[in-house]
BAGUVEX-724329 format. One record per residue (C-alpha): x, z, y; residue number from 1. Coordinates in nm, 3 decimals. Each point is the difference from the previous one (the first is absolute). Layout:
N
X | Z | Y | minu
X | Z | Y | NUM
...
END
This chain:
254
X | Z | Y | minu
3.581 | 1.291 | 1.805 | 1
-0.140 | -0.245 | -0.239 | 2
0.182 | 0.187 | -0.302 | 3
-0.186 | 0.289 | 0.088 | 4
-0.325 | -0.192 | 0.025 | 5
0.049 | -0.103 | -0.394 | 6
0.138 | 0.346 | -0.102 | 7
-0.258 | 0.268 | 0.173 | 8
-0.295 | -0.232 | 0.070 | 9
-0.243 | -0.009 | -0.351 | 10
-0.277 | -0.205 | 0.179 | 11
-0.006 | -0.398 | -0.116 | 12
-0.166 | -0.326 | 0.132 | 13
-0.060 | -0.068 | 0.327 | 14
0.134 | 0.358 | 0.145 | 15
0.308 | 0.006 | -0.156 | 16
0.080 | -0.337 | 0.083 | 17
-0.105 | 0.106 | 0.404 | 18
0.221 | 0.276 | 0.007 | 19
0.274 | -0.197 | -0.132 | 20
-0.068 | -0.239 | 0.239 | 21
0.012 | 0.274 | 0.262 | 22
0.334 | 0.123 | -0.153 | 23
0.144 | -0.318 | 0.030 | 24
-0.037 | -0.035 | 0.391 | 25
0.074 | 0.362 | 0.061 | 26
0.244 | 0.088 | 0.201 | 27
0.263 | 0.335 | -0.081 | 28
-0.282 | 0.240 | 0.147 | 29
-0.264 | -0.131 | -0.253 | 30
-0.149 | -0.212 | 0.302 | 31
-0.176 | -0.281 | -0.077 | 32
-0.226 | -0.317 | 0.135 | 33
-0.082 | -0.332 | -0.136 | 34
-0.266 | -0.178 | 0.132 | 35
-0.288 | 0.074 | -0.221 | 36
-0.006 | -0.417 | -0.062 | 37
0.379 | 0.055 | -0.142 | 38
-0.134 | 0.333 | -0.260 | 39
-0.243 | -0.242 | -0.136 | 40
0.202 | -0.316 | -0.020 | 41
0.214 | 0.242 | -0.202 | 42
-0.260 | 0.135 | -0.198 | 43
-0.136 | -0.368 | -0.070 | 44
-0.301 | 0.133 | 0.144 | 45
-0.303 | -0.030 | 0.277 | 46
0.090 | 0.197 | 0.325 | 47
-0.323 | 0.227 | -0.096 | 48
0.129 | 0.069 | -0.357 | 49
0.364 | 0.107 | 0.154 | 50
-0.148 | 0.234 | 0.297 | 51
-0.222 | 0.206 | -0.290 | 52
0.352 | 0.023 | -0.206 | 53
0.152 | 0.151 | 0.336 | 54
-0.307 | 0.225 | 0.056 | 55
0.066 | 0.148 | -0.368 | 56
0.337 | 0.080 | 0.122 | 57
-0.130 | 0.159 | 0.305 | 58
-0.236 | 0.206 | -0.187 | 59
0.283 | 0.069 | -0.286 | 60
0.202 | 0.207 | 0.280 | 61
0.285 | -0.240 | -0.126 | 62
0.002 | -0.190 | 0.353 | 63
-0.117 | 0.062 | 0.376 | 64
-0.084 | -0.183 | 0.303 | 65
0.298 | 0.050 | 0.217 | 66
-0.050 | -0.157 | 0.294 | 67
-0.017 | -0.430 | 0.159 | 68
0.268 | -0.185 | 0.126 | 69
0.047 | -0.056 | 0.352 | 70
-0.303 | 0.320 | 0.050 | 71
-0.212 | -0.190 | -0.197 | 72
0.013 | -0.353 | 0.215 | 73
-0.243 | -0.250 | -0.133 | 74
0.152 | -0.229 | -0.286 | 75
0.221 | 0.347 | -0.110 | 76
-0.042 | 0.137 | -0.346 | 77
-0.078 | 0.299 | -0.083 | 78
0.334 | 0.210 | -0.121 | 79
-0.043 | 0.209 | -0.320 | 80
0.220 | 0.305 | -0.078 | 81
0.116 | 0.013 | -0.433 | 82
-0.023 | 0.400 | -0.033 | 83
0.279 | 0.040 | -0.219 | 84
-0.052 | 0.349 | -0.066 | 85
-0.390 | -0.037 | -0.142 | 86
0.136 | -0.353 | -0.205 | 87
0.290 | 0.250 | -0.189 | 88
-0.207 | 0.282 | -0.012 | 89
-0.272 | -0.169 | -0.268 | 90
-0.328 | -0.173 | 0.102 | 91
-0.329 | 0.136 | -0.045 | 92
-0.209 | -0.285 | -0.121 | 93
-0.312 | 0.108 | 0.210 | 94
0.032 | -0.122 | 0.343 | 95
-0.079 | 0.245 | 0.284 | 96
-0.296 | -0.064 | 0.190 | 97
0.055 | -0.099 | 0.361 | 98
0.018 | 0.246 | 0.274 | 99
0.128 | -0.195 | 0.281 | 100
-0.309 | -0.093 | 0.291 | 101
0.261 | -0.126 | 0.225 | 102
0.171 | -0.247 | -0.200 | 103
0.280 | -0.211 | 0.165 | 104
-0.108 | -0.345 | 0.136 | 105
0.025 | -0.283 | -0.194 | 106
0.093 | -0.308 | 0.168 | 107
-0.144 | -0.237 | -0.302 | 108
-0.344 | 0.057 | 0.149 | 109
-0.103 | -0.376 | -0.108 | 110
-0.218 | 0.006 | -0.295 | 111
0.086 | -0.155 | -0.283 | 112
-0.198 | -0.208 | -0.272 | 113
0.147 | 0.077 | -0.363 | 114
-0.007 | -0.288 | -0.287 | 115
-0.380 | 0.168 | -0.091 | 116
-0.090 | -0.028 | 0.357 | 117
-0.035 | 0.361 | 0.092 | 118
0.139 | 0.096 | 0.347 | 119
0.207 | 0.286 | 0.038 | 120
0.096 | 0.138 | 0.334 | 121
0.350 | 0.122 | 0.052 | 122
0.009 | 0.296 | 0.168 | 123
-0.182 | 0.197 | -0.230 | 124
0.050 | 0.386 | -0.016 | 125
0.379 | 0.010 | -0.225 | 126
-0.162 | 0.217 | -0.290 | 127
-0.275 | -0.140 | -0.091 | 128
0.065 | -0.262 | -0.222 | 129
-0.320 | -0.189 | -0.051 | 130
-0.103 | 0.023 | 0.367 | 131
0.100 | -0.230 | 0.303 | 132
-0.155 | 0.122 | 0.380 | 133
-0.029 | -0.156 | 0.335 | 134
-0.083 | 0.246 | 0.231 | 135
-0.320 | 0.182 | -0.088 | 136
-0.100 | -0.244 | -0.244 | 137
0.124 | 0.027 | -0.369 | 138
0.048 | -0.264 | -0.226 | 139
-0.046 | 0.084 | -0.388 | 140
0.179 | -0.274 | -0.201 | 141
-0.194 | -0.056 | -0.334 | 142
0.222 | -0.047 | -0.319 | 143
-0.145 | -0.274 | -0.215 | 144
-0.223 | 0.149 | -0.319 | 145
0.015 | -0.187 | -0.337 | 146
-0.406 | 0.035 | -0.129 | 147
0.020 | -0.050 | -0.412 | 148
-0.317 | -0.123 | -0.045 | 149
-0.166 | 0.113 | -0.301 | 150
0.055 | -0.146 | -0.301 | 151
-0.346 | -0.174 | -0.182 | 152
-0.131 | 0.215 | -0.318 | 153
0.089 | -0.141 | -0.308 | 154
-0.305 | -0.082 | -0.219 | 155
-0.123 | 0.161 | -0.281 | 156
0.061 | -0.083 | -0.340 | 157
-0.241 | -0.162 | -0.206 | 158
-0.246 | 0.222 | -0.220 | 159
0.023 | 0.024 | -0.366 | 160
-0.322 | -0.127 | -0.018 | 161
0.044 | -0.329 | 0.160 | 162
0.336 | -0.081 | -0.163 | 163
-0.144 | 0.034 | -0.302 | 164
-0.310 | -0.229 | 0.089 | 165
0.281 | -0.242 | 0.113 | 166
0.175 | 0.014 | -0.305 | 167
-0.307 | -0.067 | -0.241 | 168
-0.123 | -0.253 | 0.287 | 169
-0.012 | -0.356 | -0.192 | 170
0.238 | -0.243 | 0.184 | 171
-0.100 | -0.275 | 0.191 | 172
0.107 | -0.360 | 0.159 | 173
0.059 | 0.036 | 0.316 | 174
0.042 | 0.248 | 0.300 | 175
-0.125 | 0.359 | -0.142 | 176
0.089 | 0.225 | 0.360 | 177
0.107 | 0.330 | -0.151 | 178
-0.038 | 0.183 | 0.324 | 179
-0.332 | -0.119 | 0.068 | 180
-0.126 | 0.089 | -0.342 | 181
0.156 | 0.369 | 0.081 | 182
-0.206 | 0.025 | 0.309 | 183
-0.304 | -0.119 | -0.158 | 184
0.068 | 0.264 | -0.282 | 185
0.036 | 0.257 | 0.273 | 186
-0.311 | -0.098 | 0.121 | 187
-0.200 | 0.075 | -0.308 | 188
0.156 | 0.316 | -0.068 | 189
-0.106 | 0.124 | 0.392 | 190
-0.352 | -0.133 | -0.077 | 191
-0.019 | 0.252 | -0.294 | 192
0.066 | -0.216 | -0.277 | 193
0.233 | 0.164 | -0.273 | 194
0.330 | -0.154 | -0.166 | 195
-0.123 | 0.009 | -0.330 | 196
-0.325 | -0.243 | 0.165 | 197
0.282 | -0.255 | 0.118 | 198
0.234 | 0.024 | -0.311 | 199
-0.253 | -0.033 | -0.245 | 200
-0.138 | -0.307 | 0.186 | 201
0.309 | -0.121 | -0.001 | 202
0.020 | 0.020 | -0.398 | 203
-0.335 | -0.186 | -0.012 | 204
0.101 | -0.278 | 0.260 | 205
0.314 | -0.047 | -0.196 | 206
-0.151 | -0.016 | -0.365 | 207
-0.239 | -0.288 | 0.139 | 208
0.237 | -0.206 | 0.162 | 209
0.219 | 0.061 | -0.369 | 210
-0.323 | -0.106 | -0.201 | 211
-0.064 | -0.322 | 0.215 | 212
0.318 | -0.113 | 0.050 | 213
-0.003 | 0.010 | 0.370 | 214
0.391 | 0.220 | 0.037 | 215
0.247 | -0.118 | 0.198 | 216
-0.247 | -0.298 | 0.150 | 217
-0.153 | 0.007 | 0.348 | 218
-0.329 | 0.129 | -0.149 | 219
0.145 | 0.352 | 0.018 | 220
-0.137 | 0.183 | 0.321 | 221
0.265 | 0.106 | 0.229 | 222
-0.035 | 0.400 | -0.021 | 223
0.007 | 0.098 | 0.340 | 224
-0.385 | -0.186 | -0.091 | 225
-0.035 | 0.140 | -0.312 | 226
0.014 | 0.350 | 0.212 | 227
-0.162 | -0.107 | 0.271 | 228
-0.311 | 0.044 | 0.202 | 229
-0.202 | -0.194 | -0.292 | 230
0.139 | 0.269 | -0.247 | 231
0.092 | -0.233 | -0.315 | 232
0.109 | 0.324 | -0.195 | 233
-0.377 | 0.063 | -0.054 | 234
-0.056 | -0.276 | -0.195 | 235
-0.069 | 0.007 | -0.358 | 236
0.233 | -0.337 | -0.026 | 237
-0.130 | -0.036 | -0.387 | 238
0.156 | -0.319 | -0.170 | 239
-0.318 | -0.284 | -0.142 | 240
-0.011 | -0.066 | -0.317 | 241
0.188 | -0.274 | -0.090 | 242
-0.224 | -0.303 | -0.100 | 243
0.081 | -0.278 | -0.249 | 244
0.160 | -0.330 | 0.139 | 245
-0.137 | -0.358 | -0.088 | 246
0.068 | -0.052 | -0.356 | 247
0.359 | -0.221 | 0.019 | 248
0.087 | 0.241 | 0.319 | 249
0.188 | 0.235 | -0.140 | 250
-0.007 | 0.393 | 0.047 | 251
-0.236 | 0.226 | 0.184 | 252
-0.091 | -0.024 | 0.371 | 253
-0.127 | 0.177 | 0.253 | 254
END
C-alpha cells in the first residue's frame, strides 16, 4: 500500500506523510486506524496539525471514514478506508468540499490545546479541513499570520546647494554636526530664502575667517549656526583693515 502512496500520491508535507502513515497500518482491504496521537507522533507533529492532514485526505476523495471499532465504543478510533481506486486513478489537487451532515462519531471528543495554544475539537465534520465542531457550536482554528511591518523611508539625499555650501564651508576645531547644519539649511530654504543667499554667505563667511586667520580654530561658527535662526549668511562678514603693530612687533594685526 505504501508503494502506491509514493507512486500515485503527488501531494507533499504533512498529507503525504498521513496517508503513508495510514498505508502503513492498513490492513489488505485498505482499512486503517491509528489513534490520531500515533498519526502525529509519526508526523512529528501536534494532534491538531495531524487531524487537518487527515481532513485534506478526506476532502481529497483519497480516504473515507469507514466505520469505529467495537461500534464506535469510547476509547475506539476511528477506522479510515485507503480508496485505492481514486489514489491510482490521479489526484485532483482541489479538495472536494464536504457534503456529509451526518458525519460518523468521533470518539476523540476531548479538546485539545496545540503548541500555539489553539483548541481544536475532534470530531469535526471529516471535510472540512480548517474546521473542528462540537455539536452545534463550530470552532474556527486561526492559522498564525506573519505582519511585515513596513519598512522606514530612506531619507533624501542632500541638495546640491548645501553640499556645495559644505564644501566651501571653512573648517573648524571641534564638533561641526553635519546633519544639524542640513536641517538648519532646510529651514532657510522653507522660510523663502534662496541657495544662492546661503552659498554666497557662505563665500563671505569663509573669505573672513581666511583674512583673519581664524580656520581650523574654534572661532569658526559651527554651521548648523551659521544657518540658523540668527541667519549668519546675511552678514556682510567684511575683513578690518589690518593696522600696524608696535614698532619691534613684527607684521600686521588685526
Amino acid at each position: 500500500m505504501t508503494k502506491l502512496v509514493w507512486k500515485h500520491f503527488n501531494e507533499g508535507g504533512n498529507v503525504k506523510l498521513a496517508l503513508l502513515c495510514l498505508a502503513d497500518y492498513a490492513n489488505p482491504d485498505g482499512v486503517s486506524w491509528p489513534s490520531m496521537s500515533t498519526i502525529a507522533l509519526r508526523l512529528a507533529c501536534s494532534e491538531s496539525q495531524a487531524r487537518r492532514a487527515v481532513h485534506r485526505l478526506l476532502g481529497l476523495g483519497v480516504v473515507e471514514v469507514f466505520g469505529n471499532t467495537f461500534g464506535g465504543a469510547p476509547g475506539s478510533s476511528r477506522h479510515y478506508r485507503i480508496l485505492v481506486d481514486r489514489l491510482t486513478a490521479g489526484v485532483d489537487a482541489t479538495p472536494t468540499p464536504c457534503t456529509d451532515d451526518t458525519p460518523p462519531p468521533c470518539t476523540d471528543a476531548t479538546p485539545v490545546t496545540d503548541a500555539r495554544g489553539s483548541t481544536d475539537a475532534r470530531d469535526g465534520c471529516h471535510g472540512c479541513a480548517e474546521t473542528g465542531s462540537t455539536g452545534d457550536t463550530q470552532t474556527v482554528i486561526e492559522l498564525p499570520r506573519t505582519v511585515k511591518k513596513p519598512s522606514r523611508p530612506k531619507p533624501a539625499g542632500e541638495p546640491t546647494g548645501f553640499l556645495n555650501a559644505w564644501e566651501q564651508y571653512p573648517k573648524r576645531a571641534g564638533s561641526n554636526p553635519r546633519n544639524r547644519a542640513l536641517k538648519a539649511w532646510t529651514a532657510r530654504i522653507v522660510e523663502g530664502h534662496t541657495e544662492d543667499d546661503l552659498l554666497s554667505g557662505v563665500g563671505r563667511y569663509a573669505a573672513f575667517v581666511r583674512a583673519t586667520g581664524k580656520e581650523s580654530t574654534e572661532y569658526v561658527q559651527q554651521a548648523a549656526t551659521f544657518f540658523g535662526p540668527n541667519k549668519g549668511f546675511l552678514e556682510t562678514w567684511t575683513a578690518p583693515e589690518p593696522r600696524i603693530a608696535a614698532a619691534g612687533n613684527g607684521g600686521p594685526v588685526w
